[in-house]
C-alpha positions in Angstrom: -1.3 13.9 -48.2 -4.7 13.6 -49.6 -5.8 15.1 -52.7 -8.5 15.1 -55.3 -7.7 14.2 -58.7 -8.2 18.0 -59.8 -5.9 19.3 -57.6 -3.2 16.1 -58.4 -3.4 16.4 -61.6 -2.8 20.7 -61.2 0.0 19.5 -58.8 2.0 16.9 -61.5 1.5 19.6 -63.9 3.4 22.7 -62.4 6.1 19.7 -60.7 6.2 16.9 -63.5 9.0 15.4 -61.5 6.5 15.0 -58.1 9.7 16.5 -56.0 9.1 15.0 -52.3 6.8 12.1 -53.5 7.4 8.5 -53.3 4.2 7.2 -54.2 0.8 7.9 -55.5 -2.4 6.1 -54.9 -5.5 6.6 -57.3 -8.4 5.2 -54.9 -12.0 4.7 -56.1 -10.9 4.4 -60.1 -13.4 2.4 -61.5 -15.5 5.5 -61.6 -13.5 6.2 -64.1 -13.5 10.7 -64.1 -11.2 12.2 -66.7 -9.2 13.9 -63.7 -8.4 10.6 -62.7 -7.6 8.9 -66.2 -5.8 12.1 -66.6 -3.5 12.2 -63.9 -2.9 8.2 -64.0 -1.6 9.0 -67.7 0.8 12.0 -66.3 1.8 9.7 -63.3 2.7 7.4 -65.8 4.5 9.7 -68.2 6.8 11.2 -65.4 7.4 8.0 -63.9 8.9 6.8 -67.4 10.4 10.1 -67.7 11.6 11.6 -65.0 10.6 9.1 -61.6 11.4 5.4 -62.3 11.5 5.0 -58.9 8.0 6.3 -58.1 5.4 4.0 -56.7 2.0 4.1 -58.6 -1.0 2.6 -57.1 -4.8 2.0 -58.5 -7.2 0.9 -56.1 -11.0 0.2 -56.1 -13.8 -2.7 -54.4 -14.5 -2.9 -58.0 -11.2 -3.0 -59.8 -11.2 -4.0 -63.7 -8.0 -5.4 -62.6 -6.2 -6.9 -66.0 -6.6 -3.5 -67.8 -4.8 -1.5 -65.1 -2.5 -3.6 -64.6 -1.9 -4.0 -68.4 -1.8 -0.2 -68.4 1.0 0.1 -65.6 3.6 -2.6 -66.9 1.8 -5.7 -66.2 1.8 -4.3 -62.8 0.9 -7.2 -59.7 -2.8 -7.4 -58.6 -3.1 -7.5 -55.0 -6.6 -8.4 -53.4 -7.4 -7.7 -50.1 -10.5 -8.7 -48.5 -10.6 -6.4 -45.5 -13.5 -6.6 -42.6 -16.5 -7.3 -44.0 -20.1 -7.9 -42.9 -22.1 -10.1 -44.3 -24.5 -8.7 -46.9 -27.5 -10.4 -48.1 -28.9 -9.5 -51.7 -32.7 -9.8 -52.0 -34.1 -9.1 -55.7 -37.5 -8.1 -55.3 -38.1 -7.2 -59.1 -40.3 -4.1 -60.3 -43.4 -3.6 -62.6 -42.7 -2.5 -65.7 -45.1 -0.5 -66.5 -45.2 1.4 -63.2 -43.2 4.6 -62.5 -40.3 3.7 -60.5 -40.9 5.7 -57.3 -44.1 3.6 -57.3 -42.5 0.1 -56.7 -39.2 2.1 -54.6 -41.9 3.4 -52.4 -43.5 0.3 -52.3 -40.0 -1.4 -51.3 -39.5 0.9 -48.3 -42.4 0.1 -46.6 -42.0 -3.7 -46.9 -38.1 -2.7 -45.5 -39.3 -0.6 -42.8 -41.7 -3.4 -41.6 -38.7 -6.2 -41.3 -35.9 -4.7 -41.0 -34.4 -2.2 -38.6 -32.0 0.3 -39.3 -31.5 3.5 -41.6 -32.0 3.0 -45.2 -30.3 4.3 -47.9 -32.3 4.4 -51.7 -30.5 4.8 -55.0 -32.7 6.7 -57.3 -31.6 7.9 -60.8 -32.6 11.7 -60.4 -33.6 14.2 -58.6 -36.9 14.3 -60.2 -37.6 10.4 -59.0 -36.6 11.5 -55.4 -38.8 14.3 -55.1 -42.2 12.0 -56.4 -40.7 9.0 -54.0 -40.3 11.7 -51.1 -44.4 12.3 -52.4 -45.2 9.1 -51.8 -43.9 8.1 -48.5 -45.0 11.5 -46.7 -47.2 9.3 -44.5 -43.7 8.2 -42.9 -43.0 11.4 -41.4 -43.6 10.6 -37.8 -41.6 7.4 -37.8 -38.9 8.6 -40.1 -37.1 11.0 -41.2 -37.1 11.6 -45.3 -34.1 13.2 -46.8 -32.4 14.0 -50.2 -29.0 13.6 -51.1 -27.7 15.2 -54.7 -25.6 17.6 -56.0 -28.2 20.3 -56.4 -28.3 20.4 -52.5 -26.1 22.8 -50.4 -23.3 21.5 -47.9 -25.6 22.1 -45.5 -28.7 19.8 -46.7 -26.3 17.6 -47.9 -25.0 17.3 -44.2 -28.3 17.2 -42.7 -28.4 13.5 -44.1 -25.4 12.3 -42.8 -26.5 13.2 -39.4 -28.3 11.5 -37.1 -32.1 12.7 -36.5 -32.8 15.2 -33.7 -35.9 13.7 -33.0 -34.5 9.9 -32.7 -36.7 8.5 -36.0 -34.9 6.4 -38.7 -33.6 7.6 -41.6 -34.5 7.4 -45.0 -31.7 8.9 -47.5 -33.3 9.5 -50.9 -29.5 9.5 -53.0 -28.4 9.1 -56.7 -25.2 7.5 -57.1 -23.9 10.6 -55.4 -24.0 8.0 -52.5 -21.9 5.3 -54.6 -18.6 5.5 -53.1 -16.0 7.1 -50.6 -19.3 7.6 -48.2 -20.4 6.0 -45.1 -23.4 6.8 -43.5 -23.5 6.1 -39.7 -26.7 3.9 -38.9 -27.0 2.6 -42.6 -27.9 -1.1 -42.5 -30.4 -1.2 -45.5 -30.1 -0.5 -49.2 -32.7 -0.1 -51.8 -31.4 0.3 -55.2 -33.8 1.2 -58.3 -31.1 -0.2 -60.9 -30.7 3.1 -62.7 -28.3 5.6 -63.2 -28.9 8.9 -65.2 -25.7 9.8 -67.0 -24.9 13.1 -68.8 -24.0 12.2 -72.4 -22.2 14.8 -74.9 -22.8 15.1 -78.3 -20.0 16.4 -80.0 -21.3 17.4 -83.3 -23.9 19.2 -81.6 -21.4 20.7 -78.4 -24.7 19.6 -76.1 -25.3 17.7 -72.5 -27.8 15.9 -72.5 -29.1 13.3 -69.4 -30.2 9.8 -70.7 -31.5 7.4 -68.0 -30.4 3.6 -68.0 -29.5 0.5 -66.6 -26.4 0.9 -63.8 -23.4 -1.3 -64.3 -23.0 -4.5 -62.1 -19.9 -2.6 -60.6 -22.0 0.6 -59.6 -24.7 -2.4 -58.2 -21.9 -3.9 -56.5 -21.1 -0.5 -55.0 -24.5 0.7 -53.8 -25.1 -2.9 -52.2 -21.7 -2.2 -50.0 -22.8 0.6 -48.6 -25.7 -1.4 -46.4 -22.6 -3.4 -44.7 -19.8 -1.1 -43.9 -20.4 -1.1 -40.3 -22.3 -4.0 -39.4 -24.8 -6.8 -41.6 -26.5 -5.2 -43.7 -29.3 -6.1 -46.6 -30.0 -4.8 -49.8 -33.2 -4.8 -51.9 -32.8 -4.8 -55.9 -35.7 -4.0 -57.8 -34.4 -6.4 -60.8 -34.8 -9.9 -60.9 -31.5 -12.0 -60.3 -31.5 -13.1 -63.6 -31.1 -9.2 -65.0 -27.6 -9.3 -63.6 -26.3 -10.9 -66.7 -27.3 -8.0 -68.7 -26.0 -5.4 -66.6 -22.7 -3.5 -68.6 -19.4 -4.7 -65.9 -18.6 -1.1 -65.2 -19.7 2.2 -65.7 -18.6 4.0 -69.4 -15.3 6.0 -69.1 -16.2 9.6 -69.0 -13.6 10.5 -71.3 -15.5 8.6 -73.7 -18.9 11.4 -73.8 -17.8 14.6 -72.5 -16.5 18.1 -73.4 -12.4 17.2 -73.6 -12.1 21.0 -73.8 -10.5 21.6 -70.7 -8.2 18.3 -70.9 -6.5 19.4 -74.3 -5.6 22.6 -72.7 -4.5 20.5 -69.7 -2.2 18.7 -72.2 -0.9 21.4 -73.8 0.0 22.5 -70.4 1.5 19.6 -69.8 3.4 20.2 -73.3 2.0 17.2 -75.0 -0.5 18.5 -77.8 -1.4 15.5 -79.1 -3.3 13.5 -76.3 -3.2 10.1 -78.5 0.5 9.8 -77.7 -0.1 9.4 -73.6 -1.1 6.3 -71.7 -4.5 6.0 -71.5 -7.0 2.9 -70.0 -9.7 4.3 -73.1 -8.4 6.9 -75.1 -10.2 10.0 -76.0 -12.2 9.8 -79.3 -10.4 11.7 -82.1 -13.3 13.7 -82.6 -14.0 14.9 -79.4 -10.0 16.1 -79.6 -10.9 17.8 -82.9 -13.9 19.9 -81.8 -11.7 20.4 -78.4 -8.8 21.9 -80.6 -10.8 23.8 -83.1 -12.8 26.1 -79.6 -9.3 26.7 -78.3 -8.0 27.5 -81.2 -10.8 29.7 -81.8 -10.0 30.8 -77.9 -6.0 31.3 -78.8 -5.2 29.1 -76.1 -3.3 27.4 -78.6 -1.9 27.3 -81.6 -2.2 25.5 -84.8 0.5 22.8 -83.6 -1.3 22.6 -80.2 1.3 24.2 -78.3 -0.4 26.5 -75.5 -0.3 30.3 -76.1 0.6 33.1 -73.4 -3.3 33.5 -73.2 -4.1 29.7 -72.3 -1.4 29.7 -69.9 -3.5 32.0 -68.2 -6.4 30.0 -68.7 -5.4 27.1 -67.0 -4.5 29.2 -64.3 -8.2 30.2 -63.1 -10.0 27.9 -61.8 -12.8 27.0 -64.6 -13.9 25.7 -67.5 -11.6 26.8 -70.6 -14.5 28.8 -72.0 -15.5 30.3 -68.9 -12.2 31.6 -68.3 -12.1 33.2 -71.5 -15.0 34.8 -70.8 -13.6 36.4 -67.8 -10.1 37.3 -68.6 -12.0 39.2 -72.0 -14.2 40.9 -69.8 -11.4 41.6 -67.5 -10.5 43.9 -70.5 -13.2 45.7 -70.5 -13.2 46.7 -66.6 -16.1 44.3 -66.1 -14.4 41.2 -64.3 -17.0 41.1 -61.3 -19.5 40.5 -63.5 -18.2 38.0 -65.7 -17.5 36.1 -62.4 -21.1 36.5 -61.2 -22.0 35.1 -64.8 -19.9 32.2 -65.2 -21.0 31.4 -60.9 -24.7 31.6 -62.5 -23.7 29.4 -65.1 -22.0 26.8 -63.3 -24.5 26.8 -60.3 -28.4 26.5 -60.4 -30.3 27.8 -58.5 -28.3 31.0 -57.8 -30.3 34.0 -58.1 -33.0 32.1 -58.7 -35.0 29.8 -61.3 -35.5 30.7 -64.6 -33.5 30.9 -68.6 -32.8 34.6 -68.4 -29.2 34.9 -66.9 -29.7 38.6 -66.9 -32.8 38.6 -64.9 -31.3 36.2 -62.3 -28.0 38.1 -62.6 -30.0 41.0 -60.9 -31.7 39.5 -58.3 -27.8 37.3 -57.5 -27.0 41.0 -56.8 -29.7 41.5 -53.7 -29.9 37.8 -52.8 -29.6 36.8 -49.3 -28.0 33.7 -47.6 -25.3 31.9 -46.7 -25.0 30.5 -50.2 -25.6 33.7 -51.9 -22.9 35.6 -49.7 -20.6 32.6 -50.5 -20.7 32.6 -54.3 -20.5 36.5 -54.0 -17.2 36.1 -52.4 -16.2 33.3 -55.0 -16.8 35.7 -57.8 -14.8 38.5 -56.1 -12.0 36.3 -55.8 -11.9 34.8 -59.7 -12.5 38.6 -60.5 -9.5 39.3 -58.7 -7.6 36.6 -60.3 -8.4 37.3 -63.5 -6.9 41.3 -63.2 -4.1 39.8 -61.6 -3.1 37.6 -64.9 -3.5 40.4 -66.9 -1.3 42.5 -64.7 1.2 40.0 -65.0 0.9 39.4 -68.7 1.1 43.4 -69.4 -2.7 43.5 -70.8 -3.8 47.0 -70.0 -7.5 47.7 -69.5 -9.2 49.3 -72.6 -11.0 51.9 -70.9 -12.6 53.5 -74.3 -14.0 49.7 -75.2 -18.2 49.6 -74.7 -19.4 47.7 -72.4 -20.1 44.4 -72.7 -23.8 43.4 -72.2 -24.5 40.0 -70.1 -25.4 38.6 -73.8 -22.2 39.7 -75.1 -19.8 37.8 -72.4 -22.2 34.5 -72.3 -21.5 34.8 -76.7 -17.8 34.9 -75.7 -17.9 31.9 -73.6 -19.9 29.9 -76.2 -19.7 31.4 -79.6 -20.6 27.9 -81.2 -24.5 28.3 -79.0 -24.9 32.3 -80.4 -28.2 31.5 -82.0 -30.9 33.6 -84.0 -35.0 33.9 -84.1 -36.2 31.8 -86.3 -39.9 32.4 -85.9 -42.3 35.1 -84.2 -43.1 33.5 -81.3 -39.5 33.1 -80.0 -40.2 29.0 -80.1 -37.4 28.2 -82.7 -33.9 29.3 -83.2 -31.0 28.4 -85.2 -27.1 28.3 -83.8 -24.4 29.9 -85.4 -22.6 25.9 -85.6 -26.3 24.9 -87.5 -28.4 23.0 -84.4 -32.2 24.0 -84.6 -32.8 25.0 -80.4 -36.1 25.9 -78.8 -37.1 27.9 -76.1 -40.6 27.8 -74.5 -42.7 31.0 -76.1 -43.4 31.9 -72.5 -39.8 32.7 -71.7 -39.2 36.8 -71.4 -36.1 35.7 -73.9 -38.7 35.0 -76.7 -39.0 38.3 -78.0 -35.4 38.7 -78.6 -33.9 38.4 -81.8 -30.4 37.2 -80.6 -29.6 35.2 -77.7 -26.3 33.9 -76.6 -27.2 30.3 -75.1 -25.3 29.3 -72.0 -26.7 26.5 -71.3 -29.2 23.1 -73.5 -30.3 19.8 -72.3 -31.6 17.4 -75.4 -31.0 16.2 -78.5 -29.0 17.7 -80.8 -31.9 17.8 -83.2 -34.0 20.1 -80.9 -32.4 20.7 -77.6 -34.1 23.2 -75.2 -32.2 26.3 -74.1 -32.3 26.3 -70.5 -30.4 29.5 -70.2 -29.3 32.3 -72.4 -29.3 36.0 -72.4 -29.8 38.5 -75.1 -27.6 40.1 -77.3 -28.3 42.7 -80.1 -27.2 42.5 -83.7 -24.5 45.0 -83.3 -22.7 43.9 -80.6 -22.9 40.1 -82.5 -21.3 42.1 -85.6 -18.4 44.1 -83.0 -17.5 40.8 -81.4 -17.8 38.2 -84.0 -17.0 40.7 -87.4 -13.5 38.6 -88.5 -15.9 35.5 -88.8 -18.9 36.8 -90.7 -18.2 35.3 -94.1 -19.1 37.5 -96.8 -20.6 35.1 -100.4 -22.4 36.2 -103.7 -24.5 33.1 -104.9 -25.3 32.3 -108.2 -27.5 30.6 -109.9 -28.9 29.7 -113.3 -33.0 29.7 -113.5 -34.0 27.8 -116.0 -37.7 28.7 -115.8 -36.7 32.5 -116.5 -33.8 31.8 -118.2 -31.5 34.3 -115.9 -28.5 34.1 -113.8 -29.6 35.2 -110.3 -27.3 36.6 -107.7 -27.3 37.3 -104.1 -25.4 38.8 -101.7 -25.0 37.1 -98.6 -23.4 37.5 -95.1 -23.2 34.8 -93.1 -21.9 33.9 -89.5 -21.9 30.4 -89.1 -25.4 28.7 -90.3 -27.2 31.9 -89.5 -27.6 34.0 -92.7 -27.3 37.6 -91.3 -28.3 39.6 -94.5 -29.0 38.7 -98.4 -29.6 41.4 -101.6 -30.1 41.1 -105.2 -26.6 41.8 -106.9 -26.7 44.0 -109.5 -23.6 43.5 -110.8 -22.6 39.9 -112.0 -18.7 39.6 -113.7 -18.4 38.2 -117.0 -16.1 35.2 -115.9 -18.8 34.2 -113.7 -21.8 34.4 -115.6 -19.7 32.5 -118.5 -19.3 29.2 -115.3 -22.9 29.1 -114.7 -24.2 29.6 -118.4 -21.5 26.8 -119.6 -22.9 24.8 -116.5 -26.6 25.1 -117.4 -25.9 24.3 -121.4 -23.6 21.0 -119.8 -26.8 20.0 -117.6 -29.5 21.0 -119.8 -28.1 20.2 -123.1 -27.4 22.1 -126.0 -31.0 22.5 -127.2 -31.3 25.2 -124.7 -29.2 28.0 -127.1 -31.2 29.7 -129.7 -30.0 27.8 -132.6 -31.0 29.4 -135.8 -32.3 27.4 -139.1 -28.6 28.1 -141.0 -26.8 27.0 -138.1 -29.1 23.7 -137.1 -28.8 22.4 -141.1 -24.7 23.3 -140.6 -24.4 20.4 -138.1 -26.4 18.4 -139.4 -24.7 18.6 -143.1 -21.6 18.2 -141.0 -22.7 14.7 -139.3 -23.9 13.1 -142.6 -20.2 14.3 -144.2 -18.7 12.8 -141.2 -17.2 15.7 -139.7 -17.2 15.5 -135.7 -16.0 19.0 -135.1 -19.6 20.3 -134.6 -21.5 17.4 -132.6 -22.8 17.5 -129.3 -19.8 15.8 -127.8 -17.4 17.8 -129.3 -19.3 21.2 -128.8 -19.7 20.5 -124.9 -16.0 19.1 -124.5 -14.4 22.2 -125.9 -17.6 24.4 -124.8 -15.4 26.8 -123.2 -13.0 27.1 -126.1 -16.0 28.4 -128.9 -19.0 29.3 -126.5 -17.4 31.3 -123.4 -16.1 34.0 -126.3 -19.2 34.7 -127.8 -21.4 35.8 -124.3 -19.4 38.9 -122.7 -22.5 40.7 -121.5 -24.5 37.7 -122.0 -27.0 37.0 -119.2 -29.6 34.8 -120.6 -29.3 32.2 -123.1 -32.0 33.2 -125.2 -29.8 36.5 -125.9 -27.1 35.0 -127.1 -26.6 36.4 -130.6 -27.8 33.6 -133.8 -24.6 34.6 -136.3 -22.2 34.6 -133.1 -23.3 30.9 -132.8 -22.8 30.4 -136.7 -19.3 32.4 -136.4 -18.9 30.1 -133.5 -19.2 27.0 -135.4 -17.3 27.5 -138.7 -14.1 28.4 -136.5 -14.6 25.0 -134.8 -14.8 23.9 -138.9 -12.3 25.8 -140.0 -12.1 26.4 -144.3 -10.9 23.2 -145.6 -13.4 21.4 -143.6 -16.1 23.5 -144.8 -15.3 22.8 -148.4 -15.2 19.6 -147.9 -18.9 19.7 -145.9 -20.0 21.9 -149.3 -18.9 19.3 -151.5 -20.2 15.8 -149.8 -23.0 17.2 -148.4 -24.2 20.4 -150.0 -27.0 22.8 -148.8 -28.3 23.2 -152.3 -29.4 21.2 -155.4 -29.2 22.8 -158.7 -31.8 21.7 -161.0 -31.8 21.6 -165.0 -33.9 24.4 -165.0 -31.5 27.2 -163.0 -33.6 26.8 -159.8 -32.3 26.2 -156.3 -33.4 24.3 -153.9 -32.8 23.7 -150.3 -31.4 20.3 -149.5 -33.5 18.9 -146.1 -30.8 16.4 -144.2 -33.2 15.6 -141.7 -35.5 14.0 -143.7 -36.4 10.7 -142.5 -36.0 9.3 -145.3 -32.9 10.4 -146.2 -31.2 13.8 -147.4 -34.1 15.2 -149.5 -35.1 17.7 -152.1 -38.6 19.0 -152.7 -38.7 20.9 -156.6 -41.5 20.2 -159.1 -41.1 17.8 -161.8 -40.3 20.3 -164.5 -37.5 21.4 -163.4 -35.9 18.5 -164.1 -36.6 17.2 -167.7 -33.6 17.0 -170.2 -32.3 14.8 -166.7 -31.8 11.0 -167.5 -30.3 9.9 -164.4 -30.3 10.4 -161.0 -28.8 13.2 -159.0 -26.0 11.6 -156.2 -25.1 12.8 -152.9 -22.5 12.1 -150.0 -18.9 10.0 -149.9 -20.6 6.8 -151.2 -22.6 8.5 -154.2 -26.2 7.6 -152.3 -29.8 8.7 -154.3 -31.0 12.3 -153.2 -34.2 11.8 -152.5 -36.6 13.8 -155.1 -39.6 14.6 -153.5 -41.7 16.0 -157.1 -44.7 18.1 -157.1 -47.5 19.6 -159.6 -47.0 23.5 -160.6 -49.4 24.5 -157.7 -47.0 22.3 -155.0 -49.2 19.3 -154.5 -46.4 15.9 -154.1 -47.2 14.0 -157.3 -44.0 11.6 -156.6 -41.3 10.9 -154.9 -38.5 8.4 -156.0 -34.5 7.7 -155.8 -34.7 5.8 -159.3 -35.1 9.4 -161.5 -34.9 6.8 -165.1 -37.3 4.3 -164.0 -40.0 7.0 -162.4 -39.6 8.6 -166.4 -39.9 4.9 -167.9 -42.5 3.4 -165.8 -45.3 5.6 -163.9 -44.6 8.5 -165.6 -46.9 8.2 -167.9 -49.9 7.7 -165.9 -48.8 10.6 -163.6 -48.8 12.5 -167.0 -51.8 11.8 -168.6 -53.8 13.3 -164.7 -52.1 16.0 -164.8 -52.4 17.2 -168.0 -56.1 17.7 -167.2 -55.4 19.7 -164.0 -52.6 22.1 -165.7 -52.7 21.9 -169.2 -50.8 25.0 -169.7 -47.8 22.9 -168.7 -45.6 20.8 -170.3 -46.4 17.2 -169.9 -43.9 15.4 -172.2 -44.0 11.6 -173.1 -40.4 11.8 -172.8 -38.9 13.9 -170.2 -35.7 13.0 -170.5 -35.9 14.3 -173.6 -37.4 17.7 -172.6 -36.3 21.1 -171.9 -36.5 21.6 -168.3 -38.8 25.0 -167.3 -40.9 25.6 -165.2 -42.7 28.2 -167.9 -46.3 27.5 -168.5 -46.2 26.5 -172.8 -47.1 29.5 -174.1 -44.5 31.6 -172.2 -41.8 28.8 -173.9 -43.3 30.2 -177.3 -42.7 33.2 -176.5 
């Protein structure tokens, strides 16, 4: 019985135990498909389990034959050379700096001039076989040109496997389509352009996207075999022999860079949910798992443990793509299974109701196409429609007939909720996805003047990958199907420039920010975090300090009192600030004696006494007047009085724990500085009396005594002393 690996590895699945099979062979696995890593790992697992006496068998012209057997027991390697024919290898090299249809054109004329025989060229794309076809139309009449890809249908793919009607040779334009498992009567000569064009996944970005590069030596190896499968044959390379050295041994694993969507569900079919604990040649990267497990568990086709759910039972049943499925059996819901089909066939299938990026536009003209392919897919989609009505038959999921109707854009969202992506700019040009990719879409495209689309299909970099097909959607149905995962945020902020908490209210799905408003009403508790935020990142200088409560700290520094620093006031600033703003939205309005309140509770009584009486706010001079102590002198704590307040004094006034000199800053009666000292005897005794004798000229109403000490301190002009 022959199978492909998709149907095998459906087969081991539903019969773990392989009832009726003795062996199984895995031909052709150095390409190296996940269905045939896959079902290698389950062959493996149910022959430990359940089959030890099953046979397992890996097979390919270009085995990597110590991993596989390492992977299957340090199973025996067993070569077999076969019939061959002998193959000559002629490296003809390229230029550079030329396209390469220009040199692959250039080798099949020099082939068709000394060789005979059909030839067979290996071309990355389908793009570089369409401008090689270009080039060698002149060969019409002598040979026959045809293209072999996947974009083909059966039938044009058939047309170059058969011989020419008119009796001219052939010339098979192929990508590595043409690799393996084919033989191509008449085929004696192979041209091979040394390139492959892989599709590459980038899972942060959940995006194909095709890269061109070198093709491994076992792909070379491959292409090179197909000249000599039925007689000698020769093979052109367009690389120099000495390139073979730098050519990668095999082609990458594809379970290395692709969607492992549909292979996690596979597993939790299998009833394994943890992929990492089968037997794998290259395992699958943990982060492709993750992203796998987070869209089915946003599917429910499993659950948080990875076990499959009812509903991804039914998933694996139809045969497509996880997300695709879930599109249909939704839609299938709503009565509109058919058309779900159609989509996901338009989807899957280019070409099908014609070019373009608007699935709806080509969904209508899928619906009056004509053809053999057309009728085909028409069929297909009748049949998965069917399927799907079935399973929810079976599963006892009724049809809600009073549901609206999904819209095209609505079931293509369903499929790929991560691609639902919004407007960014007028002309349609840029868009944003809901999982945060910047897309674009050419302005041209009747999709531009939408402000939703739900993107079935990108090719590119994450960074700016081009939608190649969407459809549109309207902002209502995004909130009726994707309401439970619109997140809902108030944001706030602290302006320092205006001094004011700022709020908005935000709704969000994803990156794309549906809706923001001004809040007008901001709680108390969270005003208090961002005001106690800005004051930690700004500093304390940013509250409204007033004059009383600025000399308090400073008194309490220079009395050595900590309670009221800046490192004390920001480590307890919730404990003595948060209290004192309820209603409080700005810093500047935060009351001055609720910040003097605030600061002798952090002194407390006995520690204010004790402040007063090392460092007090006032002196008291001889003369009954008060004066205002200034601690932040730079020279020291400082007084500023005139001179005659202080006669009848004879030494000097002390301040602080260790009994240091207040500074006396003296002036005339009209306030001019005449002297300032910390020695109050020796300025009496010494300059005095030449300070004196000036200003008894400029105020002789005053008392200028030769002896202050000995004088009665007032600051009365003489006369009023009479008096």
């Amino acid at each position: 019985m022959v199978l492909t690996e998709g149907i095998f590895r459906n087969c081991i699945i539903a019969d773990p135990e392989l009832t009726g099979v003795s062996a199984v062979l895995f031909d052709e696995v150095h390409e190296r498909s996940i269905d045939s890593d896959f079902g290698l790992a389950l062959a493996l697992e149910a022959q430990a389990a359940f089959r030890p006496d099953l046979r397992l068998i890996a097979m390919s012209a270009t085995l990597d034959g110590d991993r596989f057997s390492g992977l299957m027991g340090d199973a025996p390697i067993i070569t077999s050379k076969g019939q061959s024919w002998p193959l000559e290898l002629h490296y003809i090299g390229r230029r550079s700096e030329w396209p390469v249809e220009q040199d692959m054109a250039a080798a099949v004329r020099t082939a068709m001039a000394e060789e005979q025989g059909d030839i067979l060229i290996f071309l990355p794309g389908v793009r570089e076989i369409e401008r090689t076809m270009a080039r060698l139309s002149g060969l019409d009449n002598v040979a026959a040109l045809l293209p072999l890809h996947g974009n083909l249908d059966p039938a044009q793919q058939r047309a170059a496997l058969r011989k020419d009607e008119r009796g001219r040779r052939k010339i098979i334009l192929a990508t590595n389509i043409a690799e393996t498992s084919l033989t191509i009567d008449g085929v004696r000569i192979v041209i091979d352009s040394g390139l492959s064009r892989r599709s590459r996944y980038d899972k942060a970005a959940g995006v194909k996207r095709l890269v061109t590069e070198r093709a491994s030596l076992s792909a070379a190896t491959q292409r090179a075999g197909r000249a000599a499968r039925q007689q000698a044959g020769i093979c052109y390379r367009l690389w120099e022999e000495a390139g073979n050295g730098g050519l990668p041994p095999f082609d990458p694993p594809e379970i290395l860079e692709s969607d492992l969507t549909a292979l996690l569900l596979d597993c939790a079919s299998w009833g394994e949910g943890e992929p990492a604990n089968l037997r794998w040649l290259d395992p699958p990267p943990t982060a492709s798992i993750a992203a796998a497990r987070k869209a089915l568990i946003h599917m429910d086709a499993i659950d948080a443990a990875g076990r499959i759910t009812a509903h991804g039972r039914t998933l694996s049943a139809l045969p497509l793509p996880p997300h695709l499925a879930h599109m249909l059996l939704i839609a299938a819901r709503y009565g509109q299974a058919k058309q779900a089909a159609a989509i996901a066939l338009l989807i899957q299938e280019r070409g099908l109701g014609g070019q373009g990026d608007d699935l709806e536009q080509r969904y209508a003209r899928f619906g009056r196409e004509n053809g053999v392919r057309a009728d085909a897919a028409r069929g297909l989609a009748a049949r998965l429609a069917a399927m799907a009505e079935t399973a929810l038959k079976e599963h006892g999921v009724d049809k809600d007939s009073g549901a609206q109707t999904l819209s095209s854009g609505a079931m293509v969202a369903l499929a790929f909720p991560g691609r639902l992506s919004k407007r960014r700019d007028t002309g349609g040009e840029s868009w944003i996805s809901v999982m945060g990719r910047g897309l674009q879409l050419d302005p041209a495209s009747p999709l531009a003047s939408a402000e939703w689309l739900a993107v079935a299909d990108l090719q590119g970099a994450a960074s700016g990958a081009r939608i190649l097909s969407a459809a549109a959607i309207i902002g209502d149905e995004v909130d009726r199907l994707f309401g439970s995962r619109i997140e809902r945020q108030n944001s706030l902020r602290y302006n320092r420039e205006s001094d004011r908490i700022e709020g908005k209210a935000i709704r969000r799905l994803g990156a794309v920010l549906l809706s923001q408003g001004q809040i007008e009403r901001i709680d108390d508790a969270d005003a208090a975090v961002l005001l106690c935020g800005a004051v930690r990142q700004y500093g304390l200088d940013l509250l409204p300090w007033p004059e009383a409560a600025t000399k308090l700290r400073i008194r309490a520094d220079f009395a050595g009192h900590e309670a009221v620093g800046d490192m004390a006031l920001l480590n307890e600033l919730e404990d003595w600030f948060v209290p004192i703003i309820a209603g409080v939205r700005r810093l500047r309005d935060v009351s001055a004696s609720s910040l003097i309140s605030a600061l002798d509770g952090m002194i407390g009584w006995d520690a204010r006494q004790q402040i007063d009486m090392i460092a007090p706010a006032k002196f008291h001079s001889p003369a009954g007047t008060t004066h205002d102590i200034d601690y932040a002198a730079a020279a020291g704590p400082t007084v500023q009085l005139r001179v005659q307040a202080l006669f009848g004094l004879d030494s000097h006034p002390q301040i602080g724990r260790a009994q240091m000199p207040l500074i006396l800053s003296l002036t005339s009666p009209a306030g001019r500085p005449i002297q300032t000292t910390q020695d109050l005897p020796a300025f009496w005794r010494g300059s005095w009396h030449d300070v004196a004798k000036e200003m008894r000229g400029r105020y002789p109403k005053h008392n200028w005594p030769e002896k202050p000490w000995e004088a009665s301190a007032s600051l009365k002009t003489k006369k009023a002393q009479g008096r």
